[in-house]
C-alpha positions in Angstrom: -2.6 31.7 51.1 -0.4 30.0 48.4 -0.3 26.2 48.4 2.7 24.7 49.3 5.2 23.5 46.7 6.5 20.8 48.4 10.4 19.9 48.0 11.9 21.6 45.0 14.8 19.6 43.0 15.8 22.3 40.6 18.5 20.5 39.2 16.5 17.4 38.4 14.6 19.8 36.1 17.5 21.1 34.5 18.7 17.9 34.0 15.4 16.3 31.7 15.4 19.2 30.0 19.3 18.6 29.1 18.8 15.0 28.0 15.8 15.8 25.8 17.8 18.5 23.8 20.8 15.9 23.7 18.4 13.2 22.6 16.6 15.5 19.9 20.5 16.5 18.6 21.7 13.0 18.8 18.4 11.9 16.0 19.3 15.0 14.1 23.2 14.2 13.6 22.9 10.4 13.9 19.7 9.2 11.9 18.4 9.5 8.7 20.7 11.5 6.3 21.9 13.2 9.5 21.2 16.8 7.7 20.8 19.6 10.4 19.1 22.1 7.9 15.2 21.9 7.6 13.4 21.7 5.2 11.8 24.8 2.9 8.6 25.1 1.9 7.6 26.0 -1.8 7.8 30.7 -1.4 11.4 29.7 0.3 12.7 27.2 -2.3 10.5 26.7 -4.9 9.2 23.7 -6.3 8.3 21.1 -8.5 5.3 21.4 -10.4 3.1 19.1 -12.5 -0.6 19.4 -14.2 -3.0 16.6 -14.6 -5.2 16.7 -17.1 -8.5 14.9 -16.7 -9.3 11.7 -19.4 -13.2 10.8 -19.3 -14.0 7.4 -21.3 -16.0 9.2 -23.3 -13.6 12.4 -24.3 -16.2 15.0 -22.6 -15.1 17.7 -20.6 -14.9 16.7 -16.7 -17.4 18.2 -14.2 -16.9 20.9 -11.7 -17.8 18.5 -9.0 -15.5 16.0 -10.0 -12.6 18.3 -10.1 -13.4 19.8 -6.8 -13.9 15.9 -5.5 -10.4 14.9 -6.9 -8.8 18.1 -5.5 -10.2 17.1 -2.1 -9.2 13.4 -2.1 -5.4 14.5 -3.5 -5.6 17.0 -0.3 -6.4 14.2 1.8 -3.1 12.0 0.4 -0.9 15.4 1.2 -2.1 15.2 4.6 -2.2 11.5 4.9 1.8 11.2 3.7 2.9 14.8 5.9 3.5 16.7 2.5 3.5 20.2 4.1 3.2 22.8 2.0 2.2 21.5 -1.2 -0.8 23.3 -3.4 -3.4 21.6 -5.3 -5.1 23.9 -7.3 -7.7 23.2 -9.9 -6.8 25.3 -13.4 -9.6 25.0 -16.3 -10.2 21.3 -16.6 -6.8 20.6 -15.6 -5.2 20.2 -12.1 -1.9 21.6 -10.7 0.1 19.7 -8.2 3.0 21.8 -6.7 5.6 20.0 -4.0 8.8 21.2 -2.2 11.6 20.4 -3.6 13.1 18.4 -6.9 10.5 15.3 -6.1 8.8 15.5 -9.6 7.2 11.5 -8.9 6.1 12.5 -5.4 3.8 14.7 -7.1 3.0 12.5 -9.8 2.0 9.8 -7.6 -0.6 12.1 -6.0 -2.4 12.1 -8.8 -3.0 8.3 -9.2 -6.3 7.6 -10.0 -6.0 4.4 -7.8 -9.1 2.2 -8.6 -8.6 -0.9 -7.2 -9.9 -4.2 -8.0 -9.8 -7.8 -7.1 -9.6 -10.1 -10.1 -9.5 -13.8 -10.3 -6.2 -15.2 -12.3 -7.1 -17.2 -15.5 -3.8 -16.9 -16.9 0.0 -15.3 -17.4 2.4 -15.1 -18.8 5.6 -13.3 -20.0 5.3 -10.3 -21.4 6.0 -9.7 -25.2 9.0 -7.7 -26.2 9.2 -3.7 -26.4 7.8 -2.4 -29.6 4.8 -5.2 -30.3 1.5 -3.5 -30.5 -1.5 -5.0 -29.9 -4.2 -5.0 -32.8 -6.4 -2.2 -33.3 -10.4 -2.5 -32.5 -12.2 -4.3 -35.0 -9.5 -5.9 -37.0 -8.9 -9.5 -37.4 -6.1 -11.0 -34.4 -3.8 -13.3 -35.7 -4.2 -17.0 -35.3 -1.8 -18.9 -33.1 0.8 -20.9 -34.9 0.2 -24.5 -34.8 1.9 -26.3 -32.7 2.4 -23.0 -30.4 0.4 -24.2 -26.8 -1.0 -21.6 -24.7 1.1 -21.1 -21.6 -0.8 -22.9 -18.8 -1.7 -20.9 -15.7 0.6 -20.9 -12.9 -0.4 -21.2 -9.3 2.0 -18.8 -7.9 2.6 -15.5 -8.2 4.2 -14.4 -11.6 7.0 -13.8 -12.1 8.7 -15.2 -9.0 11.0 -12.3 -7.6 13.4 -11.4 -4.4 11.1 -8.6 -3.3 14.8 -7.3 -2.1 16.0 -6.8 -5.5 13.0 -6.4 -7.7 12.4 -2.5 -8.8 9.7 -1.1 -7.2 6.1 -1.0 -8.7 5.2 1.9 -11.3 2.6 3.5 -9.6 3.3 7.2 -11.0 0.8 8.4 -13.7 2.6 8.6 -17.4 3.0 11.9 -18.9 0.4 12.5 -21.8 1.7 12.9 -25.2 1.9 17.0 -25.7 -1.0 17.1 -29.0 -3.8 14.3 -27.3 -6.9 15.8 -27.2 -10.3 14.6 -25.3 -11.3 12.7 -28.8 -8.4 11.2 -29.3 -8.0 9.5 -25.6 -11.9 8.4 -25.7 -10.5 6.7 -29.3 -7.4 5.0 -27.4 -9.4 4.2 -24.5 -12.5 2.7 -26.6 -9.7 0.6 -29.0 -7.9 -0.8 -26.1 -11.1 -1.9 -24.3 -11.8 -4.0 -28.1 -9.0 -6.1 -27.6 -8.1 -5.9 -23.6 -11.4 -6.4 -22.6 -13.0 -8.5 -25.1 -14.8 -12.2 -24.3 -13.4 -13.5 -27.0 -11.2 -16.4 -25.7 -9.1 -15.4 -29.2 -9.0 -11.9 -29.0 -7.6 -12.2 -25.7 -5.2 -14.6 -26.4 -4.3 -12.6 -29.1 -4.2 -9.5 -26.8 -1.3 -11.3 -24.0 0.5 -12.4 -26.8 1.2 -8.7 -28.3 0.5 -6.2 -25.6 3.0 -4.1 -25.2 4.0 -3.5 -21.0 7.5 -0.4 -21.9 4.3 2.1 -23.3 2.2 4.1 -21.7 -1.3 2.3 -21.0 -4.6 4.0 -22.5 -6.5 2.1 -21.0 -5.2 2.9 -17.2 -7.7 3.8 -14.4 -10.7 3.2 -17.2 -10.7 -0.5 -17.4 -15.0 -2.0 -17.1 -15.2 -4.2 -13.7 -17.2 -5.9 -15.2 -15.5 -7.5 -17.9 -12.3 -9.3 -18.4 -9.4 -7.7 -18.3 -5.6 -8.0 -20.2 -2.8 -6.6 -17.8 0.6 -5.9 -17.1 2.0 -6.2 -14.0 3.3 -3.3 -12.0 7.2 -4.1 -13.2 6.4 -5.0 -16.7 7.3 -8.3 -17.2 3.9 -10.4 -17.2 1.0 -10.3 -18.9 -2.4 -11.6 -17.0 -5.9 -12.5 -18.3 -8.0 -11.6 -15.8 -11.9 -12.6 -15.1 -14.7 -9.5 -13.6 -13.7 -8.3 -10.9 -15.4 -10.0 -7.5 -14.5 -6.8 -5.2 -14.5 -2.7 -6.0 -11.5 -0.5 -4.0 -14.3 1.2 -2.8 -15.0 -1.7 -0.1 -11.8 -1.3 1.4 -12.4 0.3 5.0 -8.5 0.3 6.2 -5.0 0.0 4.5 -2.0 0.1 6.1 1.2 -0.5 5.1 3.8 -2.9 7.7 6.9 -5.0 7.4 6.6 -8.8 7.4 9.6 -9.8 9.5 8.6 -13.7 8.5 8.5 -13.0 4.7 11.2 -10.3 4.5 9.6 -7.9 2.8 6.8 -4.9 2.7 3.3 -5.2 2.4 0.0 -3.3 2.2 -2.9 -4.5 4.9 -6.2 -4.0 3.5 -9.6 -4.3 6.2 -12.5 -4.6 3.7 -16.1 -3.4 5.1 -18.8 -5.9 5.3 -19.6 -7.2 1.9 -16.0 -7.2 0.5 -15.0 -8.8 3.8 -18.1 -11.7 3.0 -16.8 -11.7 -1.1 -13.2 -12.1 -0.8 -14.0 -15.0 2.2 -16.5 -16.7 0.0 -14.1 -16.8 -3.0 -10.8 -17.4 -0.6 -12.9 -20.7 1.0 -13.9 -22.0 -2.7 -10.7 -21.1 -5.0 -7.8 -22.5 -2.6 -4.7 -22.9 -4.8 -5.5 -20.3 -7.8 -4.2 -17.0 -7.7 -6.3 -13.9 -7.2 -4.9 -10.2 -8.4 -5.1 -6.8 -7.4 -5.0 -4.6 -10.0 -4.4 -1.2 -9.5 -5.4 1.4 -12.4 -5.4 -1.5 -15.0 -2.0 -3.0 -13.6 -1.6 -5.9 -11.5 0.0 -4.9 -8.4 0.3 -8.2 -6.8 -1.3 -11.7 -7.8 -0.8 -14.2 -4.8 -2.1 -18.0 -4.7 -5.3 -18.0 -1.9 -3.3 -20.8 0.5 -6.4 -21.1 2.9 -9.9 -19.5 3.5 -9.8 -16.1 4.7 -12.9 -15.7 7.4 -14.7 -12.4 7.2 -13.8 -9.6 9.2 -9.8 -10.3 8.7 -7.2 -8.7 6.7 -5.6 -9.7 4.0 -2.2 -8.5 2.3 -0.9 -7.1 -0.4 2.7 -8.1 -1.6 5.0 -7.1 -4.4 8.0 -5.7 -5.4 7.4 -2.6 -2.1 10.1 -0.5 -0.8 9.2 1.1 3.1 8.0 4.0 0.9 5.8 2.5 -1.6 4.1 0.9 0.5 3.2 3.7 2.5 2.3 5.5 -0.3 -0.4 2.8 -1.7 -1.5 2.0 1.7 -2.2 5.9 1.8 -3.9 6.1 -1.5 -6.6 3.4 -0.9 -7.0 4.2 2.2 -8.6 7.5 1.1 -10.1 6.1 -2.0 -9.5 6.5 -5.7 -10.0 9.5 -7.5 -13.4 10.1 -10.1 -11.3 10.9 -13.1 -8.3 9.2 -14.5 -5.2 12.1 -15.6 -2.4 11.9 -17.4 0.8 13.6 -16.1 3.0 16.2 -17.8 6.7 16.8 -17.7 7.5 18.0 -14.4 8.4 21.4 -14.3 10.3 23.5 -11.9 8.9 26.1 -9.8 11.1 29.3 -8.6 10.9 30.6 -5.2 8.0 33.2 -4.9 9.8 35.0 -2.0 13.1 33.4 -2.0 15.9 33.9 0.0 15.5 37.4 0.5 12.3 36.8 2.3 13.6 34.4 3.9 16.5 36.8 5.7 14.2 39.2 6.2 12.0 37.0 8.1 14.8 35.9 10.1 16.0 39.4 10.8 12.4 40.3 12.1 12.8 37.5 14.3 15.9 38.8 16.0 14.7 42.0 16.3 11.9 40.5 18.1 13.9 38.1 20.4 16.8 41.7 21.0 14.0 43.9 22.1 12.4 41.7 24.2 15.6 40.9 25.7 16.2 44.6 26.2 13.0 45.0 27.9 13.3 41.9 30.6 17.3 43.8 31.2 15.4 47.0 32.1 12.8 46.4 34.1 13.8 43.3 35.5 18.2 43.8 35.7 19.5 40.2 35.8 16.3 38.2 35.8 16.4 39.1 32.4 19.6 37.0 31.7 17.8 34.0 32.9 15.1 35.1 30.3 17.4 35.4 27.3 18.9 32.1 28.6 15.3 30.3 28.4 14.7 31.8 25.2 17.9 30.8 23.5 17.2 27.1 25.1 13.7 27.1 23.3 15.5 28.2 20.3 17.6 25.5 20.3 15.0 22.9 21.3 12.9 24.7 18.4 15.3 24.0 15.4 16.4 20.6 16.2 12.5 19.7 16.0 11.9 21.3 13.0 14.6 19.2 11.1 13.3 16.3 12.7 9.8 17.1 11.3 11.2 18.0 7.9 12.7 14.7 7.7 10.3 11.9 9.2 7.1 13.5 8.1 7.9 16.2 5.6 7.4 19.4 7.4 8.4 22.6 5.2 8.9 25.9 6.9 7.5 28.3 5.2 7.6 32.5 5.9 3.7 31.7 7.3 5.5 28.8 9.4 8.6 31.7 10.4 5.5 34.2 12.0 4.1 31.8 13.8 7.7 31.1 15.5 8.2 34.5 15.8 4.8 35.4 17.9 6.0 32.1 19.6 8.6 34.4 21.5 6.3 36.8 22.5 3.8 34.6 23.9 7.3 33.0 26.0 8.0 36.2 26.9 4.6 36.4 28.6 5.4 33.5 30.6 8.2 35.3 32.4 6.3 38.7 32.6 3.8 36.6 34.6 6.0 34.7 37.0 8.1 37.9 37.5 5.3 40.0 38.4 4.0 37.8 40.9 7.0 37.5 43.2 6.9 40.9 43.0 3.1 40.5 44.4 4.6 37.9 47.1 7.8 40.7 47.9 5.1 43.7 48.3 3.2 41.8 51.4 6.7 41.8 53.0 8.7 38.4 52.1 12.3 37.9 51.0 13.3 36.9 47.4 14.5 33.5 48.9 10.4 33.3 49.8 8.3 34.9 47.4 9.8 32.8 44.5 8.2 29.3 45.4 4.8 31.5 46.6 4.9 33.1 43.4 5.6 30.5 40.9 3.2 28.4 42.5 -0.1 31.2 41.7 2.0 31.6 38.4 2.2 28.2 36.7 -2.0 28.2 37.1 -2.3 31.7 34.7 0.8 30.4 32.3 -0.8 27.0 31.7 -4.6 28.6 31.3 -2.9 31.0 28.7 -1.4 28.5 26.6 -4.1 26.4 26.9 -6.0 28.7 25.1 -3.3 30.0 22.7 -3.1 26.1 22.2 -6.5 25.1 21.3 -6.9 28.6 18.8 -3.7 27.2 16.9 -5.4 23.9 16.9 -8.5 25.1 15.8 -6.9 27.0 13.0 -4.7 24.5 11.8 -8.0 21.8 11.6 -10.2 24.7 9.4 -7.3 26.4 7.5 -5.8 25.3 4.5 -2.5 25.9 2.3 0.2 28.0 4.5 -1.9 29.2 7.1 -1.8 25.9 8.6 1.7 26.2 8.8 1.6 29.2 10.7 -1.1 27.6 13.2 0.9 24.3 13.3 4.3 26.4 14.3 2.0 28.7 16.8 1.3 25.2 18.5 4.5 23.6 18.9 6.1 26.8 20.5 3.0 27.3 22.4 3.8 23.8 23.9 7.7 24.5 23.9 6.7 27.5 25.8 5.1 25.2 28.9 8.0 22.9 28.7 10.8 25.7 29.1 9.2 27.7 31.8 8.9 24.5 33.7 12.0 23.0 32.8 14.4 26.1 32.7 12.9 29.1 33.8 11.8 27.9 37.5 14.4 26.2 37.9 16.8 28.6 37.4 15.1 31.3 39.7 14.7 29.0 42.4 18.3 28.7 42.5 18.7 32.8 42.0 16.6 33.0 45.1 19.3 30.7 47.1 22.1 32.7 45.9 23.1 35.9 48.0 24.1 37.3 45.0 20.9 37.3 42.8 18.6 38.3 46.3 21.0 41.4 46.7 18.5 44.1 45.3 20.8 45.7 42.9 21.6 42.8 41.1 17.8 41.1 40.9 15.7 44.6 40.2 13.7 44.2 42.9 14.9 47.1 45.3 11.9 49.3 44.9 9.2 46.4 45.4 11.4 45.9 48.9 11.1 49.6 50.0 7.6 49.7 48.9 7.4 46.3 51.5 9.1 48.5 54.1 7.0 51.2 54.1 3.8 49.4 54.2 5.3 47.3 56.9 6.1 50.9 58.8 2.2 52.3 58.0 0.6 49.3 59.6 3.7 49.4 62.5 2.3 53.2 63.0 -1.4 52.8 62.6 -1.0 49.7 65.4 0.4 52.4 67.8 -1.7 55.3 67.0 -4.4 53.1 67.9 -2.8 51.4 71.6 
């Protein structure tokens, strides 16, 4: 016997269901830039394209393993900022980048070799004009006028900025001159460690006073911890001395990236493991009042004055010049470490559509074909219960699109033609829903009940089968999606949310609506519902056992 379904409230059904496709259309058309197209992914629109080249120190070729490393850790940053659809593919010695869309520094930014350190503040100061170039490696600096005084340290951070008005940091990789070969960057990189890097109180005085922060920095991402460092900051206009570096990036075990309501303004929050965490308290407790910099690929990101002890085991910040999406993007980048090579970026370049639009309608047209001939079939076989199928399928349609611009805008979700099959099976396995609901009144009408009856009997040995099915269409999309990579795991990510969708519209729409068909006199009248021969099949079952009872008496 069927276990009783209680009181039904149809209409309360109908009624979530109503306010969570007005709520999803209300954040489409009122927030964000309120577009109502989603977004494509790289076959459907093309692309933007750029190719890192790997610089070693020494100008030798990069390893295998440390290509294959930084394609994995770039993957991670796609995933960790909701970049669907992007490719990173390695190409010789070089790597290739590919995004949706016109966003040439997204993809630059990607490729940041992001080697953090933490750097005690000697000094600063401003930075020398555009065009001054700072002497070669082994020649002679210049001596300081007399009468010049070096610029004392300041126990602030430098230079003092309205976060709400400041550009934002630089953190995109600059593109490589077109003719620099392996030699020539191990050259650059060797002559600017000379002067940047040199312990020569001189030589580095000499170094602030001329380096040049408007030109692309050699020495960026291959700067030795272990000695001191000349640096620009992120916006160009100071010039550090830095001492050794007390903590490696490589100690951070969190970073997240927040609003601080108090300060007005963005920040980074960095969790360090155990020995950073120990470090950065030991020096926070003994250098109270001096200024401390992080210095991110050879540029100082943020330099703020230590105003107490920090005690191990708690966060600390990282401020600057951050706009909301900054700072995601640098919490996102430490938080799944920095890359083994430093690259230089070329010119972005733009990537047609492999498919196009063409694919695009034709993967739209097989999707109406799909939803018309399923439609067709449910009209057949099943005369008006098939209208309140279409009806549910058009609702899940609708509910469909409005989350996929939602997901296109807040996390970057590109539909792709792998993304497209995966909605269209989506209808199918919907369709299976109804085909299993359906045929179990039927099952309920052939031991002799009414319409009105067998609905609540049925759906209530029916909603057991559809959530078991889409439990397990659920967990293979999932399954897929974590093991897959490129587009197919935009096809299992699409399988999943219409697999989902599915549960929500058969218990939202469907049941609803066919417990108020069985209510109706017009819907139970068997011409109109399809259900005439599952009644006279009823009948004369009812009339056997009526005959065999009197056969026997």
């Amino acid at each position: 016997m069927a276990p009783s379904t209680g009181s039904v409230h149809p209409v309360r059904y109908l009624t979530v269901f109503a306010v969570l496709v007005a709520v999803l259309y209300a954040l489409v058309f009122f927030t964000g830039d309120k577009s109502a197209t989603p977004k494509l992914g790289i076959d459907l629109q093309g692309g933007t394209r750029v190719t890192l080249t790997a610089r070693t120190p020494d100008g030798s070729k990069p390893t295998p393993d440390s290509l294959r490393q930084a394609q994995e850790i770039i993957e991670t940053r796609v995933n960790g900022l909701g970049v669907s659809g992007s490719e990173v593919v390695i190409d010789g010695d070089n790597l290739v980048i590919t995004v949706p869309g016109d966003d040439s520094a997204q993809a630059r930014s990607l490729g940041q070799t992001a080697r953090l350190y933490v750097r005690p503040v000697q000094t600063s100061q401003a930075a020398a004009p555009a065009g001054t170039q700072a002497p070669a490696a082994g020649e002679t600096p210049a001596q300081t006028p007399a009468g010049t005084e070096t610029p004392a340290p300041q126990n602030r951070p430098f230079p003092a900025q309205d976060p709400s008005t400041s550009p934002e940091p630089a953190q995109t990789a600059e593109p490589a001159p077109a003719d620099a070969s392996g030699t020539e960057a191990a050259d650059e990189i060797a002559a600017a460690r000379a002067t940047r890097q040199s312990t020569d109180p001189a030589v580095q005085q000499q170094a602030m006073a001329t380096l040049d922060c408007s030109v692309p920095d050699p020495l960026r991402g291959n700067d030795d911890p272990a000695l001191p460092l000349v640096a620009c900051s992120t916006d160009g206009q100071a010039v550090y001395l830095l001492e050794p570096a007390i903590i490696d990036g490589q100690e951070i075990a969190d970073a997240t990236s927040g609003y601080n309501s108090q300060q007005s303004r963005h920040e980074v929050s960095l969790t360090f493991k155990s020995e950073g965490s120990n470090t950065w308290a030991t020096f926070t407790s003994q250098n109270i009042g001096k200024q401390a910099a992080f210095t991110l690929d050879s540029k100082v990101v943020s330099a703020p004055v230590v105003q107490g002890a920090t005690p191990a085991g708690s966060s600390t910040s990282i401020t600057g010049s951050f706009t909301a999406e900054s700072a995601k993007e640098l919490a996102n980048t430490l938080k799944y470490g920095s890359l083994p090579l430093s690259f230089a970026a070329s010119e972005a370049e733009t990537v047609s559509a492999t498919l196009g639009l063409a694919s695009l309608e034709a993967g739209l047209i097989a999707g109406l074909v799909g939803l018309v001939l399923v439609l067709l079939y449910c009209l057949l076989y099943y005369r008006m219960l098939g209208v309140l199928t279409a009806l549910s399928l058009v609702l899940s349609g609708v509910m469909v699109y409005a989350i996929m611009v939602l997901l296109g805008r807040y996390i970057n979700f590109t539909l792709d033609l792998a993304g497209i099959a995966g909605l269209i099976i989506g209808i199918g396995m919907t369709a299976d829903s109804f085909v299993v609901f359906f045929e179990r009144i039927k099952d309920e009408m052939r031991e002799g009940r009414s319409f009105r009856s067998a609905v609540p009997r049925g759906w209530a040995r029916a909603r057991r089968t559809i959530l078991s099915g889409n439990a397990v269409s659920f967990i293979a999309a999932a399954v897929l999606y974590v093991l897959a990579i490129g587009q197919v795991r935009g096809f299992a990510f699409t399988l999943g949310l219409t697999t989902v969708l599915d549960v929500v519209v058969v218990f939202l729409v469907t049941w609803p609506l066919v417990h108020l068909a069985s209510k109706s006199p017009f819907w139970s009248k068997p011409g109109v519902n399809g259900l005439g021969a599952v009644q006279q099949i009823a009948k004369e079952r009812k009339a056997a056992a009526a005959s065999a009872k009197e056969s026997r008496v």
